[in-house]
C-alpha positions as MATLAB code, in Angstrom:
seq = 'XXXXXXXXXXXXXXXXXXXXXXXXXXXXXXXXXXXXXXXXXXXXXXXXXXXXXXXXXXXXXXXXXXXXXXXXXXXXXXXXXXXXXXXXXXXXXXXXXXXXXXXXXXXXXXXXXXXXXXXXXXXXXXXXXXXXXXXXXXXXXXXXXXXXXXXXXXXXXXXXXXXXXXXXXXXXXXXXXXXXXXXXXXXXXXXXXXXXXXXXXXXXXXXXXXXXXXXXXXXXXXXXXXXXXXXXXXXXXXXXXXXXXXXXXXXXXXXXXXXXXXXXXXXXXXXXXXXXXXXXXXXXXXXXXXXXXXXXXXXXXXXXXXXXXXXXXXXXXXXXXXXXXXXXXXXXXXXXXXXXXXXXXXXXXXXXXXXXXXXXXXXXXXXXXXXXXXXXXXXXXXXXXXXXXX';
ca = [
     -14.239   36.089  -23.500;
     -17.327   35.027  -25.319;
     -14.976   32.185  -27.304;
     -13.436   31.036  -23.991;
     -16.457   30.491  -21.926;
     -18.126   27.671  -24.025;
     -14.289   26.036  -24.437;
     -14.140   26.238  -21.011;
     -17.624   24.822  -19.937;
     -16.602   21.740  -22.578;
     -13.349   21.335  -20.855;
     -15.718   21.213  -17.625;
     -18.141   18.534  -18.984;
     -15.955   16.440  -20.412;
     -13.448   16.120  -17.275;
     -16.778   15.220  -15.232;
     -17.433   12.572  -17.766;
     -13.672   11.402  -17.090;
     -14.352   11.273  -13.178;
     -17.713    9.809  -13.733;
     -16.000    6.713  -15.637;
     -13.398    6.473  -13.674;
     -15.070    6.292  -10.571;
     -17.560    3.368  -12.032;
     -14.445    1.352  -13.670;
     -13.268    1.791  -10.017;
     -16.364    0.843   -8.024;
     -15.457   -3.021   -8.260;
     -12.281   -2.867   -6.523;
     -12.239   -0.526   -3.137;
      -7.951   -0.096   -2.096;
      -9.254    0.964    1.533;
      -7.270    0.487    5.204;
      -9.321   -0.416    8.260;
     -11.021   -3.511    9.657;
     -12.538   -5.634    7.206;
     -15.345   -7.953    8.786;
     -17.536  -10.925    7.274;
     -20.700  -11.313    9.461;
     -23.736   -9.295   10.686;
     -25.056   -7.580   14.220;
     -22.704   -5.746   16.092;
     -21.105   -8.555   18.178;
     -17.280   -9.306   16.643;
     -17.528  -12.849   18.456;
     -19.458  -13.917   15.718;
     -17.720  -12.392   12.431;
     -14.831  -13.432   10.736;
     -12.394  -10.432   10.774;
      -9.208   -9.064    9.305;
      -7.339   -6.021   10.857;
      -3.844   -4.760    8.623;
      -1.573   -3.137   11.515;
       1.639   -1.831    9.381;
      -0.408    0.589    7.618;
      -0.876   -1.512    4.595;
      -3.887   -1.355    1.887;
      -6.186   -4.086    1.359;
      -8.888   -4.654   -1.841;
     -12.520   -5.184    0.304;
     -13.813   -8.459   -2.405;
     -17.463   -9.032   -2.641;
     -18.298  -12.166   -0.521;
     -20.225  -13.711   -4.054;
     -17.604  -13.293   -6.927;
     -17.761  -14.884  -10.656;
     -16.839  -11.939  -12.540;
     -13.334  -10.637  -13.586;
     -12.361  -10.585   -9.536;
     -13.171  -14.445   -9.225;
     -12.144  -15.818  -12.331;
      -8.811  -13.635  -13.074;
      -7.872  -12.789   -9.882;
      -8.933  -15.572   -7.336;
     -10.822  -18.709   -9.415;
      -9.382  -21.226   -7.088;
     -12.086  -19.752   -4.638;
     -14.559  -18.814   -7.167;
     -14.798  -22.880   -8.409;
     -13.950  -24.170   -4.880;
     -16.842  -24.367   -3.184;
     -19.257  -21.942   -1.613;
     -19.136  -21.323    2.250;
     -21.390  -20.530    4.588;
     -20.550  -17.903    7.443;
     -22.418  -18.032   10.814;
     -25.123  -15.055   10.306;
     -26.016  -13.647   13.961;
     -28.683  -11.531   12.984;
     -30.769  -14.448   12.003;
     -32.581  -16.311   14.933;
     -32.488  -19.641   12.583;
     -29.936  -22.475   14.328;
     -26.612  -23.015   12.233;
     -24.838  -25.157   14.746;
     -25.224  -27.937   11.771;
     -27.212  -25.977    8.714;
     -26.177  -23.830    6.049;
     -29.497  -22.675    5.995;
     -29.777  -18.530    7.073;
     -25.669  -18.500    6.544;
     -24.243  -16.377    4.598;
     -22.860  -17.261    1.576;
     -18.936  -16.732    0.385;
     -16.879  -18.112   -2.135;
     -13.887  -15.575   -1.732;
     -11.935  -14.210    1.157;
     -12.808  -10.981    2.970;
      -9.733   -9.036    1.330;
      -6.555   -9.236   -0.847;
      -3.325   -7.750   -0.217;
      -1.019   -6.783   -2.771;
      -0.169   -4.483   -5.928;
      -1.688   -7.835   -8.724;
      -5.349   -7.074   -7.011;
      -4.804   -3.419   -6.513;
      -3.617   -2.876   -3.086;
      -0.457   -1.495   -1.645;
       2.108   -3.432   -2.979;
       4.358   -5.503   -0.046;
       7.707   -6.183   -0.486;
      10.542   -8.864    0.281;
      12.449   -7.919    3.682;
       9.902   -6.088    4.966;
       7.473   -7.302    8.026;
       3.814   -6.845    7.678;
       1.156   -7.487   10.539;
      -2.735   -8.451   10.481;
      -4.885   -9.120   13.084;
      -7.601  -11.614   12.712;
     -10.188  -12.972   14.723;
     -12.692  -16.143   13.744;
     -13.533  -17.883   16.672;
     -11.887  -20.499   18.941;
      -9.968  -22.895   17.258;
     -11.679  -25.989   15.705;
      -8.599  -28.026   16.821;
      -5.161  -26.722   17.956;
      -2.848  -28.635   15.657;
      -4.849  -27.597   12.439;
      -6.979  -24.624   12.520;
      -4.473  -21.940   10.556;
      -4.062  -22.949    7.135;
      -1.973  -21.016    4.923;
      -2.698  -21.940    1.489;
      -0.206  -21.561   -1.455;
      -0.781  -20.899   -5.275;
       1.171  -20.699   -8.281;
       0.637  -17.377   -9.666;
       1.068  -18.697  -13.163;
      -1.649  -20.783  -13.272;
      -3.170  -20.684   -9.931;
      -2.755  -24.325   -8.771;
      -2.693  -25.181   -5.588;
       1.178  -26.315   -4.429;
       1.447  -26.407   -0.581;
      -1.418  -26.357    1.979;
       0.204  -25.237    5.466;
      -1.245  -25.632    8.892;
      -0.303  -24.250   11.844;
      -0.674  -25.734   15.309;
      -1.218  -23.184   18.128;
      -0.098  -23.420   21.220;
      -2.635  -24.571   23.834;
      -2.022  -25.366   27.883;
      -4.016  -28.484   27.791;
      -3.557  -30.034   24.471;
       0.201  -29.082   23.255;
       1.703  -29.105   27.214;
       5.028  -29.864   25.116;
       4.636  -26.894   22.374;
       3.322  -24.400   25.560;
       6.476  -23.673   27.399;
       8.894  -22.727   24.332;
       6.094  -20.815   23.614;
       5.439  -18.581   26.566;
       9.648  -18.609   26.445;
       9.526  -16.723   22.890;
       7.047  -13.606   24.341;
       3.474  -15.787   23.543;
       4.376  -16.322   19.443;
       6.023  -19.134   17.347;
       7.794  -18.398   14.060;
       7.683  -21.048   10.719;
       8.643  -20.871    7.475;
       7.007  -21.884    4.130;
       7.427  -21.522    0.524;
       9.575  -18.214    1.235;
       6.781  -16.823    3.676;
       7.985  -16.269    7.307;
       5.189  -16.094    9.529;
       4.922  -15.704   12.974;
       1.753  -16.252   15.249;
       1.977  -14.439   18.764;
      -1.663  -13.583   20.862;
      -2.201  -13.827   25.009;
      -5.856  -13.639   25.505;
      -5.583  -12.356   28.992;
      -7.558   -9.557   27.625;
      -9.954   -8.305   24.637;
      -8.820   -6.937   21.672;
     -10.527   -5.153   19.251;
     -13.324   -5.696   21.376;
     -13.628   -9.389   20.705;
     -13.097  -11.295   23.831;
     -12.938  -14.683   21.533;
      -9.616  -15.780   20.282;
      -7.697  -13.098   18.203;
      -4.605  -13.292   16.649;
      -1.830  -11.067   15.626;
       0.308  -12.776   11.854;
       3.006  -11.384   10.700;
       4.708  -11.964    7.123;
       8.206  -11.280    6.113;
       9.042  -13.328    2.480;
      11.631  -13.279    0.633;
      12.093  -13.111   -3.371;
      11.695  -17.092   -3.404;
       8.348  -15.941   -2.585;
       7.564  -14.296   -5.904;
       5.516  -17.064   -7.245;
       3.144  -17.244   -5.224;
      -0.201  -16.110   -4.077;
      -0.880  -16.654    0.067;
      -3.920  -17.254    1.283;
      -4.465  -16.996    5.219;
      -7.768  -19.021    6.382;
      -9.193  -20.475    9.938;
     -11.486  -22.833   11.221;
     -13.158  -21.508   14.361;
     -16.294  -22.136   16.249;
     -18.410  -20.286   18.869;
     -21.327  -21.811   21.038;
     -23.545  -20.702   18.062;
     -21.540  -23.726   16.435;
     -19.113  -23.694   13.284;
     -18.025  -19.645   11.717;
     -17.719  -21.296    8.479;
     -19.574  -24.631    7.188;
     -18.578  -26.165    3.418;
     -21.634  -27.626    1.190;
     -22.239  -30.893    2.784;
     -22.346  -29.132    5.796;
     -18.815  -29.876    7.650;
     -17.099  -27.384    9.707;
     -14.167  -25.300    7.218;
     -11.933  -22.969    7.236;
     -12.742  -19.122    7.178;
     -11.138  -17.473    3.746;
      -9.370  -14.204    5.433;
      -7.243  -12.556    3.400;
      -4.432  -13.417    0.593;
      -0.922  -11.988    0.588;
       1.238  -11.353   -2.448;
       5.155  -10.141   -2.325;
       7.087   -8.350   -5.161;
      10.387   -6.809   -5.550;
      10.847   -2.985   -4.525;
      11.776   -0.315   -6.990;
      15.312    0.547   -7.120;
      14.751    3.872   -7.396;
      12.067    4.346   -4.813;
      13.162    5.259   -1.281;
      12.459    3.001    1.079;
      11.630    5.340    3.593;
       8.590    5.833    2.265;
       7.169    2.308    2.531;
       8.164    1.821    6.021;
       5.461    1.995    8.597;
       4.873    5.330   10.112;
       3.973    5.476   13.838;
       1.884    8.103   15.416;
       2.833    8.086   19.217;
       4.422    5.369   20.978;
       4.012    1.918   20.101;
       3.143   -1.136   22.383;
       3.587   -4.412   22.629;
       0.389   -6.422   22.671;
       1.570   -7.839   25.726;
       1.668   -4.666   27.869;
      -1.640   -3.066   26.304;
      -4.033   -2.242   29.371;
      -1.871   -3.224   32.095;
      -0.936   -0.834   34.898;
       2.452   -0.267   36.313;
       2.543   -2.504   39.148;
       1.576   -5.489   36.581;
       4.043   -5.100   34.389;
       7.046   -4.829   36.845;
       5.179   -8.332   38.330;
       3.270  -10.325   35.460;
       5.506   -9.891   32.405;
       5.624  -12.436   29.939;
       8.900  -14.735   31.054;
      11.264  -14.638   27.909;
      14.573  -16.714   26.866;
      17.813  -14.971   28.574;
      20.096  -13.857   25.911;
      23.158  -14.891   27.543;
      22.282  -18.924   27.912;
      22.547  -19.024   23.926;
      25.511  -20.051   22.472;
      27.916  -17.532   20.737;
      26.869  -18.619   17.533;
      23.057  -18.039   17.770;
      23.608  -14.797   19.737;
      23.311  -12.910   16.304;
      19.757  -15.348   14.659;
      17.346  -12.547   15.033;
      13.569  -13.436   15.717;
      14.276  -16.764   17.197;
      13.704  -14.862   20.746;
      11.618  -12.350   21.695;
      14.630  -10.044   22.601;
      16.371  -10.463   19.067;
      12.576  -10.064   17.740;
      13.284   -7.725   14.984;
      10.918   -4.049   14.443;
      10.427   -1.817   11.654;
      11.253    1.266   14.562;
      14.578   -0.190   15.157;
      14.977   -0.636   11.251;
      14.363    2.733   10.803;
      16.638    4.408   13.515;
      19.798    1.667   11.882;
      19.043    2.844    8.498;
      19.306    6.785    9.777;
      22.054    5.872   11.459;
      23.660    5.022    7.880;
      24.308    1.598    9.403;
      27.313    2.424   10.906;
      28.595    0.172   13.796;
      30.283    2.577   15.727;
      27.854    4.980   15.641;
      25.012    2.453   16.981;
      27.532    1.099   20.046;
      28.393    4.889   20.898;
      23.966    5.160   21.286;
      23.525    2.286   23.474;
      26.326    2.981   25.545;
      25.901    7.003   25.954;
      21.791    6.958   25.334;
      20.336    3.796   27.294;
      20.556    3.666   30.507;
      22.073    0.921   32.774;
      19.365   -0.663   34.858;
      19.108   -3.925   36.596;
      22.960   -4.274   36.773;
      22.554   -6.844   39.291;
      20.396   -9.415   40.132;
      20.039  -10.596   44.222;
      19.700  -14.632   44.595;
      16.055  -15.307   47.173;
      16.888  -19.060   47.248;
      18.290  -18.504   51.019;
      20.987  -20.020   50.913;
      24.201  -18.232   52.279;
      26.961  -19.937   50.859;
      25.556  -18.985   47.737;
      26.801  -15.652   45.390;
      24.441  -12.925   46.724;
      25.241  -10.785   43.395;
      24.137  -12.895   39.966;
      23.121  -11.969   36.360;
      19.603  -10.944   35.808;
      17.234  -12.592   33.125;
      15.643  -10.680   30.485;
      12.407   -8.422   31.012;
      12.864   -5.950   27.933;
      13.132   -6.764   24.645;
      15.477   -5.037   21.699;
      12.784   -2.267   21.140;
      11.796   -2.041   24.489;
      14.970   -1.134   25.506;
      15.527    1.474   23.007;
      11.882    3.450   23.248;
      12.520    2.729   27.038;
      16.044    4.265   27.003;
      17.268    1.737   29.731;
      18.392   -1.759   29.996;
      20.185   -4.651   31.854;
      23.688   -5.490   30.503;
      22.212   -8.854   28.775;
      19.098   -6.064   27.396;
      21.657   -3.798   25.966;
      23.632   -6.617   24.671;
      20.603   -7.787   22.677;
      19.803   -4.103   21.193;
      22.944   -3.746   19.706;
      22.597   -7.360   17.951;
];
């Protein structure tokens, strides 16, 4: 006993030694989930911020990098430029200065398994939400940024126009028709924009945005980097050197391969309760059976796009609905026997209001539910049930 007890306080020490270093050698890099913000005060209106929805892990990067982050992981920001971020603690006007901004030559956070994070993977949908501000111009304020991963040069630089009533009256209607988003493609990336500002989310009542990526292994290359060039009344978020209104560094993306042998049940997104759409959050009963968001009718598409999923927002596809195919060992019969014995038949009929009595009284309804609202809903129109078994 004597013998053991000093073997056993060395085994002690030295393991506390092990935890001490490892905790220091880890203190550079944080793998954390939450909201990661770039500003100061308590306001969101005036910070730059980054929220990861599909439960995925992001590195928090200091705002000031040289080191081993900057220069091995991200030196196209590091030697890029410094920016300044709108600082709302500090009475000084920034409408046109840098000075009492707050400086930031990397993005807010990386996601990814190269800088440490969760690793995302080809085929499967990931979603952020971000927030910086109104847009500084509709046709290029969201800027997705490509690098080599080789050598980190810059090959494609990506904007984005988003939809606006007054500006883009041509882009606005086949926008509201697709359930308030718009889908394009880059470099492997899919990414689709959606957001309806009727009300505040995340408490900011500015503009705020939900992204979501899907790539594909053409994507492999390549480091994304998501940025945005908002203002408030305060003037510019972000301001470059000279001082000119920029583009807010968010957050970079970064695809790889899964592991044949691991599952893939375990990196699909697990739900705690229901989920919503963003478009129903808050709303009571009553508003949703009279203000939904008007979406494409399934049956007006030709037979051949009938099966193009994520062109419309009732072919929009979901990790839930993933799921419940995959557990249903993808088996067509199977799925047909579940919509027909499991969702109910709603909204059979549609009445025509126009007045008119020579024409039909009894006509085909549009489409108020999408693919996974119809299935955590357990009813649908023939044209809804139609468009959950696609």
């Amino acid at each position: 006993m004597k013998i053991l007890k000093p073997i056993f306080s060395r085994v002690i020490l030295a393991g506390f030694i092990l935890l001490v270093f490892a905790t220091a050698s880890q203190a550079q890099l944080t793998n954390v989930v939450g909201r990661f913000m770039r500003g100061t005060g308590t306001n969101g209106n005036y910070m730059c911020e980054v929220i990861p929805l599909s439960s995925q892990q992001g590195v928090a990067l200091p705002a000031m990098s040289f080191s081993i982050v900057g220069t091995d992981y991200f030196p196209w920001n590091a030697t890029g430029g410094t920016l300044y971020y709108y600082n709302a603690t500090n009475p000084v006007n920034q409408a046109s200065s840098i000075t009492g901004r707050i400086l930031a030559n990397e993005p807010m956070v990386a996601f990814g398994a190269r800088a440490g994070g969760s690793p995302l993977y080809f085929g499967q949908p990931y979603t952020f939400g971000i927030a910086a501000g109104f847009p500084n111009g509709y046709t290029n304020s969201l800027r997705i940024q490509v690098y080599q991963k080789s050598d980190f040069s810059l090959v494609n630089s990506y904007f984005i126009s988003i939809p606006d009533p007054v500006s883009n009256t041509n882009e606005w209607p086949s926008f509201l028709a697709n359930g308030y988003s718009k889908t394009f493609v880059t470099n492997g990336l899919s990414t689709t924009i959606s957001f309806n500002n009727n009300t505040a989310v995340w408490g900011i009542t500015y503009y705020s945005f939900y992204i979501s990526h899907i790539a594909d292994a053409s994507a492999s290359n390549y480091i994304f980097q998501v940025e945005f060039a908002g203002f408030t009344e305060k003037g510019p978020v972000a301001l470059n050197s000279f001082p000119i209104a920029w583009w807010s560094r968010l957050y970079t993306i970064e695809f790889q391969a899964r592991n044949p042998w691991r599952s893939g049940f375990v990196d699909q997104p697990q739900f705690a309760g229901q989920p919503m759409p963003p478009g129903y959050d808050g709303k009571t009963t009553d508003e949703l059976l009279t203000n939904a968001p008007p979406v494409t009718n399934a049956v007006t598409l030709s037979p051949s796009a009938c099966t193009n999923l994520d062109d419309s927002p009732e072919l929009r596809r979901h990790p839930i609905l993933d799921q419940f195919v995959s557990d249903m060992r993808n088996d067509p019969i199977a799925l047909a026997g579940y919509v027909q014995n499991r969702i109910k038949l709603t909204d059979a009929i549609a009445l025509n209001d126009s007045g008119s009595i020579n024409d039909p009284s009894v006509n085909l309804g549009g489409v108020n539910r999408s693919a996974l609202t119809t299935y955590l809903g357990g009813e649908g129109s023939p044209a809804e049930q139609c468009a959950l078994l696609v």
